[in-house]
C-alpha positions as CSV (number, residue, x, y, z in Angstrom):
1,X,111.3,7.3,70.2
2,X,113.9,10.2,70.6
3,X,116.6,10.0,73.0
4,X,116.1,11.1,76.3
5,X,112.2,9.7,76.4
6,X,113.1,6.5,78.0
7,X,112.4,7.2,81.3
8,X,108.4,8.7,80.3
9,X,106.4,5.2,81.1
10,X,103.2,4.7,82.9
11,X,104.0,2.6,86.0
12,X,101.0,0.7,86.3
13,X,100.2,-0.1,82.5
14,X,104.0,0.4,81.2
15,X,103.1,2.2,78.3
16,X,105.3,5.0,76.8
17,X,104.0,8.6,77.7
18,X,105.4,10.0,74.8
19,X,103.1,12.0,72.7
20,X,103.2,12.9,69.4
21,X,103.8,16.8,68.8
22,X,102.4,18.3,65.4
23,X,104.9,21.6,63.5
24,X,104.4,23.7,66.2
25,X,105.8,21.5,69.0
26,X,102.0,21.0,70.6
27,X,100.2,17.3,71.4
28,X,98.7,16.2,68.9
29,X,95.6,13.9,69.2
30,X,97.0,11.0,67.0
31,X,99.7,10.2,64.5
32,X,97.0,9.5,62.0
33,X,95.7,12.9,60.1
34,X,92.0,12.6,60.6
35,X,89.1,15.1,60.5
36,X,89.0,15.2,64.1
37,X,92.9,15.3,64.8
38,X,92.7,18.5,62.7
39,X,89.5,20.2,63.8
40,X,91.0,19.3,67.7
41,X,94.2,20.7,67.0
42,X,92.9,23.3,65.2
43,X,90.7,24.7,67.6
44,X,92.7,23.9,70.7
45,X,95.8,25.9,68.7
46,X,93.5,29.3,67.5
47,X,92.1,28.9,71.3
48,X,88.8,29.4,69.8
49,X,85.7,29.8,71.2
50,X,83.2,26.9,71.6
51,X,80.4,25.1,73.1
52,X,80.2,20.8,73.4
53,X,77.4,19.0,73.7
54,X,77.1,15.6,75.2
55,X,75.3,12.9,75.1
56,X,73.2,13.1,77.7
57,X,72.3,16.7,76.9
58,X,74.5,19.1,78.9
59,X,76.1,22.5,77.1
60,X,79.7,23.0,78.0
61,X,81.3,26.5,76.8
62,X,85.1,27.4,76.8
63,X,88.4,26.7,74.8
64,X,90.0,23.4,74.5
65,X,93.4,23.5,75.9
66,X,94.6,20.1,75.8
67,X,93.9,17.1,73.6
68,X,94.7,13.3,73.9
69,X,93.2,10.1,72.4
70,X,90.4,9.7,74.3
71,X,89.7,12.9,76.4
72,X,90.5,16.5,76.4
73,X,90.6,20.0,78.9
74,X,88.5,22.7,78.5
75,X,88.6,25.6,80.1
76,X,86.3,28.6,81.0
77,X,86.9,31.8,83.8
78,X,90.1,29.8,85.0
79,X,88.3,26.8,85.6
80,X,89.3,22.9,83.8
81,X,87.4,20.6,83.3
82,X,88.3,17.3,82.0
83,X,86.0,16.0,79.0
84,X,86.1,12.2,77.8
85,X,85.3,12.1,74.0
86,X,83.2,9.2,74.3
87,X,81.1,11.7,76.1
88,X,80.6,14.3,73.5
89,X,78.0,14.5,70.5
90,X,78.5,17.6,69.3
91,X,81.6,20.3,68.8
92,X,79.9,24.0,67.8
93,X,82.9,26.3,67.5
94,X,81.2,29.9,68.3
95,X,82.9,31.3,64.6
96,X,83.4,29.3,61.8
97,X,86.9,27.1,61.1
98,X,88.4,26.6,58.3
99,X,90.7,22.9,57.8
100,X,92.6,21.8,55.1
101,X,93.8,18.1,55.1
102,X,96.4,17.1,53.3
């Protein structure tokens, strides 16, 4: 933990809220480099394009603008909404990404 991050802790579960940043100073989804970590950040950095699917069948369309372990924002015309992963089957990205993982 860096100094000055003490202070950052949930008051009902006492967890640290730090999160971990990637090179360019932005959340990251986990410390781990993953597929998904990269094609999150990825996406979520390029503000690309994209349309979710979840599992019960219903088509969401914007950019993701945030991303944590276990839910992410996405937004459309000014509008959030707030999407738990467990939620989603599918990620289309309206153009296609390129990802290299180290």
């Amino acid at each position: 933990m860096r100094r000055g991050e003490e202070g950052r802790v949930n008051k009902v579960t006492g967890r640290n809220l730090h999160r971990p940043q990637n090179k360019l100073g932005k959340p990251m989804s986990s410390t781990t480099d993953s597929l998904e970590a990269s094609f999150l950040d990825h996406v979520c950095e390029q503000k690309l394009a994209l349309t979710i699917f979840l599992v019960n069948g219903v088509k969401l369309q914007g950019t993701i603008t945030w991303v944590d372990a276990t839910s992410m924002l996405l937004s459309r015309d000014g509008h959030s909404q707030l999407v738990y992963k467990h939620a989603i089957s599918t990620i289309m990205p309206n153009s296609p990404v390129e990802i290299a993982i180290a």
